[in-house]
C-alpha positions in Angstrom: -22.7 -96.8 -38.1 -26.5 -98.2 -38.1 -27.2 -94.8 -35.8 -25.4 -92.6 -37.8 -22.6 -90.6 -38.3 -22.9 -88.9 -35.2 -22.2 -92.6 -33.0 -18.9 -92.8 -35.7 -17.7 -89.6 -34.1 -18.7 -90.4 -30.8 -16.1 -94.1 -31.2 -13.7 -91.1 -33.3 -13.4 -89.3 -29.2 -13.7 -92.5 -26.8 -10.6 -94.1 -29.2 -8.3 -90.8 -29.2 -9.2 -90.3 -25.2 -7.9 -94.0 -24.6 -4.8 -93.8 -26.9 -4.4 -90.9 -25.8 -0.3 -90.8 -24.3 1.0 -93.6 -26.7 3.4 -91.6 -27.6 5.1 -90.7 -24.1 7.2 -94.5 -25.0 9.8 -91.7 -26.5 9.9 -90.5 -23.3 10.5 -93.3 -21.1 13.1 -94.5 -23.8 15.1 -91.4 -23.9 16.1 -91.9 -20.2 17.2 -95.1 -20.7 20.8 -96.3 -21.6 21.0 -96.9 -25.2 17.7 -94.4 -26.2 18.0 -95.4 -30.3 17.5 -98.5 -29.6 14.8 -98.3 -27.4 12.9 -95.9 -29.2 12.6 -98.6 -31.8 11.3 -101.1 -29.6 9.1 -99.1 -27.8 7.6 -98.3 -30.8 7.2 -101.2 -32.6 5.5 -103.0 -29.1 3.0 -100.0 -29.3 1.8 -100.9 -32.7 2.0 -104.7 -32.0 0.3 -104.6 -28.9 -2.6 -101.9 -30.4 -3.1 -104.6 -32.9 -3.4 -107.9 -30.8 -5.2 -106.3 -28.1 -7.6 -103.5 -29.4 -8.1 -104.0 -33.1 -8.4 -108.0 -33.2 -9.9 -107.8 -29.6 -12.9 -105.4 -30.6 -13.2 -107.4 -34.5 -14.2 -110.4 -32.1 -16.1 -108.6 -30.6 -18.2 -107.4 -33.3 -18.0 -110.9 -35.2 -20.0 -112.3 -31.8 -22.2 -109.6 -31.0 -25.3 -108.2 -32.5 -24.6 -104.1 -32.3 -28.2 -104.1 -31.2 -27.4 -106.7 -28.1 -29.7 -105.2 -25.6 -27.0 -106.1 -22.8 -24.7 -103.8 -24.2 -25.5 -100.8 -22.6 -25.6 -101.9 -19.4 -22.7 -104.9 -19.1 -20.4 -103.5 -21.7 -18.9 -105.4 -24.9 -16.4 -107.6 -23.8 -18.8 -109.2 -20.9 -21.1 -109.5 -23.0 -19.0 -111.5 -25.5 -17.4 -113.5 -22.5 -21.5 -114.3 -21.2 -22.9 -115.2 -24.7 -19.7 -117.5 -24.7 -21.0 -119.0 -21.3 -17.5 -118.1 -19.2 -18.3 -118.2 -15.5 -17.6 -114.8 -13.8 -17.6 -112.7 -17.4 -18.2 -109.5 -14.8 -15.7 -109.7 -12.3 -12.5 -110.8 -14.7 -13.3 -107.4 -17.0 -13.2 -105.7 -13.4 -9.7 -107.2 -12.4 -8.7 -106.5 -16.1 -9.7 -102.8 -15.8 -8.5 -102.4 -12.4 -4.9 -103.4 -13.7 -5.2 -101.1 -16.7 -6.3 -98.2 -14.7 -3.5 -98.7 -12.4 -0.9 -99.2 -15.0 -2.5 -96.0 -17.1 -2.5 -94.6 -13.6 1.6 -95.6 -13.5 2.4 -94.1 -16.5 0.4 -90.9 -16.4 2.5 -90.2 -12.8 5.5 -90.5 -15.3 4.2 -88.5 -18.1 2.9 -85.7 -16.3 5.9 -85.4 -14.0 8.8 -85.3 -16.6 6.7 -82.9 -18.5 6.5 -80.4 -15.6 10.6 -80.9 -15.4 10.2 -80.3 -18.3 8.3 -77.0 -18.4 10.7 -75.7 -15.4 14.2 -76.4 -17.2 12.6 -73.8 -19.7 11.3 -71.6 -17.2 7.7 -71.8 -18.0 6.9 -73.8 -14.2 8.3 -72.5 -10.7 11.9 -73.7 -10.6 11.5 -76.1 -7.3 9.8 -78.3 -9.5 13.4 -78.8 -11.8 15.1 -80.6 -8.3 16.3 -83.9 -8.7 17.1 -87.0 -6.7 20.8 -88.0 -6.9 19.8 -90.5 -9.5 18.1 -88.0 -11.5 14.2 -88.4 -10.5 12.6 -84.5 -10.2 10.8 -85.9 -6.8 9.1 -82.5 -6.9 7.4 -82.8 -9.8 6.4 -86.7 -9.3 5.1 -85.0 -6.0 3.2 -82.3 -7.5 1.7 -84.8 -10.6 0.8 -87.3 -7.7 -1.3 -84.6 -5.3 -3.2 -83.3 -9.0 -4.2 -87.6 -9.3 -5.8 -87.2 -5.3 -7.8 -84.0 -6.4 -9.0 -86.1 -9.6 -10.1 -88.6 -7.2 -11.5 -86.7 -4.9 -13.4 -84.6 -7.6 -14.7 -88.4 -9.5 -15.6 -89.8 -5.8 -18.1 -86.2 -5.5 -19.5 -86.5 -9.3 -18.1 -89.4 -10.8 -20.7 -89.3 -13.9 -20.1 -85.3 -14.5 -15.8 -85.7 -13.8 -15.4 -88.6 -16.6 -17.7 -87.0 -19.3 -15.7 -83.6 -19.0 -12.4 -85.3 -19.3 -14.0 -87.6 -22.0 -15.5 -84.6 -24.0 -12.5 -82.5 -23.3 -9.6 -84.9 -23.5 -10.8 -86.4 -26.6 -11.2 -83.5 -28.9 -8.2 -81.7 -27.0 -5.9 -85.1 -28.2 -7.3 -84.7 -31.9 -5.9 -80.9 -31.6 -2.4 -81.9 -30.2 -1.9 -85.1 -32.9 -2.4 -82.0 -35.6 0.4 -80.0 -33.9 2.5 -83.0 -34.1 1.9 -84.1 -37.8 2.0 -80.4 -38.6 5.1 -80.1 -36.7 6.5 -83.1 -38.1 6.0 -82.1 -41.8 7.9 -78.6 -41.1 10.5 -79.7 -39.3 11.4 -83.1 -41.2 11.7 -81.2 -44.3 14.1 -78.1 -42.9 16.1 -80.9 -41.7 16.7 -82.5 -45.0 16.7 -79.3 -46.3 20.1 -78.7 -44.3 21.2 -82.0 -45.2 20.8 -83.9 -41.7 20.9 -87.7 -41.6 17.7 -89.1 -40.2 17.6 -91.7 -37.6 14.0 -92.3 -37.8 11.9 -92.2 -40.8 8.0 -91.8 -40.5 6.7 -94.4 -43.4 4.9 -92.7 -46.6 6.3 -89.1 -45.5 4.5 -86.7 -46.5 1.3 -88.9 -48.0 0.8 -90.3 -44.6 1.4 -86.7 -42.4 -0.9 -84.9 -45.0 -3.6 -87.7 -45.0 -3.4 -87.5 -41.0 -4.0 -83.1 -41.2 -7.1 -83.9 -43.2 -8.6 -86.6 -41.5 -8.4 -84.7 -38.2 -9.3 -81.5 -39.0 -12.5 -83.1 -41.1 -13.3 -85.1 -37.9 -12.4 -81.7 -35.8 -15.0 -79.5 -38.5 -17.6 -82.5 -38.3 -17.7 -81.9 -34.7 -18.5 -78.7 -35.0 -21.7 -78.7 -37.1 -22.8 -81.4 -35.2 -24.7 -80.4 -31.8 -23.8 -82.9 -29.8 -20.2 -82.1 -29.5 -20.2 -78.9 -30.8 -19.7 -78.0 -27.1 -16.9 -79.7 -26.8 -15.0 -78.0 -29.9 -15.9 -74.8 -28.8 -14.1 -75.4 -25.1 -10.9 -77.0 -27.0 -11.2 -74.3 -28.7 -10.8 -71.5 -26.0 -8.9 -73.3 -23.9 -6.5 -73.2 -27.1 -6.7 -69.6 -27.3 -6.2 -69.4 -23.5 -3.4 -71.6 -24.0 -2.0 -68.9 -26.5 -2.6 -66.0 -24.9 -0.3 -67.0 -22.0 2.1 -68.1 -23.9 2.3 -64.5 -25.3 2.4 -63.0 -21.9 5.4 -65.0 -20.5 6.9 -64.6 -23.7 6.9 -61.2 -23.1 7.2 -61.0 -20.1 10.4 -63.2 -20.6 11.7 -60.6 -23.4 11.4 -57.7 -21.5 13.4 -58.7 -18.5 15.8 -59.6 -21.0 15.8 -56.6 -22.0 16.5 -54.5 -18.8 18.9 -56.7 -17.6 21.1 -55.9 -21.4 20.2 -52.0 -20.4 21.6 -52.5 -16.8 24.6 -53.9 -18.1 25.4 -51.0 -20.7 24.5 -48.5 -18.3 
């Protein structure tokens, strides 16, 4: 905050870029054997661990060092915090910490990406080879195709490292803003048609609707701050046609999908 609102917006797209895939726990627990239960668990260790490891981390953090700590820039907040403490090899255990992060964010993205492309196949919006299975159930084609996309990533960051992770910084940050405000949107639609026809809830989201409506407005001020702002102004404008891009093909299969309906109901009468 002592440079502005535009360094709050800048923290606003670095946090939603790293939480970025919390919610894939639902996921992972729904292919488990009792998916209720996990669900709950999963849950409940995502906002345990958020706390204990992020928000009480970085408060440290902040309650050690000055925001104007002229080793910031260059070593980063938690070395610095770890060298004004006088901890002998500060550097290298953030590097073995972020190498296991990036290889367990690495993990799970694999996971993620692949079940999602399944996903997209079983509803005929992906080529259908990507739906086979493993006798156990794994779709090896899509954990195949979701493992080649991670070589071109690193291939691509190995050529222009700096250029690679401020695109997907810029892109992935606003782009996660857009897809939490489908979901709360979402979320306050279809929770109320569902009570509407009388269904029993499993899981109830706390404060509902306070806490969905408070979540709408908070994005789409951060989303409309953004905008008049010219640093990332950029960055809304290409979230912005790559959701219209996004639209417009779902339009053309869409139609695509009704018309073949369609002549094959003709063929059939005829």
């Amino acid at each position: 905050m002592p440079n502005g609102i535009s360094a709050v917006l800048a923290a606003i797209l670095t946090t939603m870029f790293s939480f970025m895939g919390t919610e894939i726990v639902t996921i992972a627990a729904a292919e488990s054997s009792e998916p209720k239960k996990q669900i709950t668990q999963a849950t409940n260790s995502v906002i345990w661990r958020i706390a204990l490891f992020y928000l009480l981390s970085i408060f440290l953090v902040v309650a050690l060092v000055p925001w104007n700590t002229p080793s910031l820039r260059g070593a980063g907040s938690y070395q610095t915090a770890m060298e004004m403490m006088n901890l002998p090899y500060a550097r290298q255990i953030v590097d073995v910490v972020v190498l296991i992060a990036v290889c367990s964010c690495l993990n799970s993205a694999l996971y993620t990406a692949s079940r999602m492309i399944y996903s997209l196949s079983r509803r005929h919006d992906a080529p259908a080879a990507v739906s086979r299975t493993t006798r156990s159930g794994t779709p090896w084609v899509a954990v195949l195709f979701s493992t080649a996309a991670a070589f071109v990533a690193v291939i691509a960051n190995y050529l222009a490292p700096d250029a690679v992770f401020a695109f997907l910084l810029a892109s992935s940050g606003a782009i996660a803003m857009l897809v939490y405000l489908v979901i709360a949107a979402s979320h306050l639609v279809l929770r109320k048609k569902r009570e509407a026809r009388g269904e029993t809830l499993t899981y109830r989201m706390w404060l509902f609707p306070g806490l969905t409506w408070a979540t709408i407005i908070f994005i789409i001020g951060v989303l409309t701050s953004m905008l008049f702002n010219a640093q990332h102004r950029a960055e809304i404008v290409a979230t912005g046609l790559l959701t219209l891009l996004v639209l417009v093909a779902s339009q053309v299969v869409q139609r695509k999908r009704t018309a073949r309906k369609t002549a094959a109901i003709v063929a059939l009468r005829s």
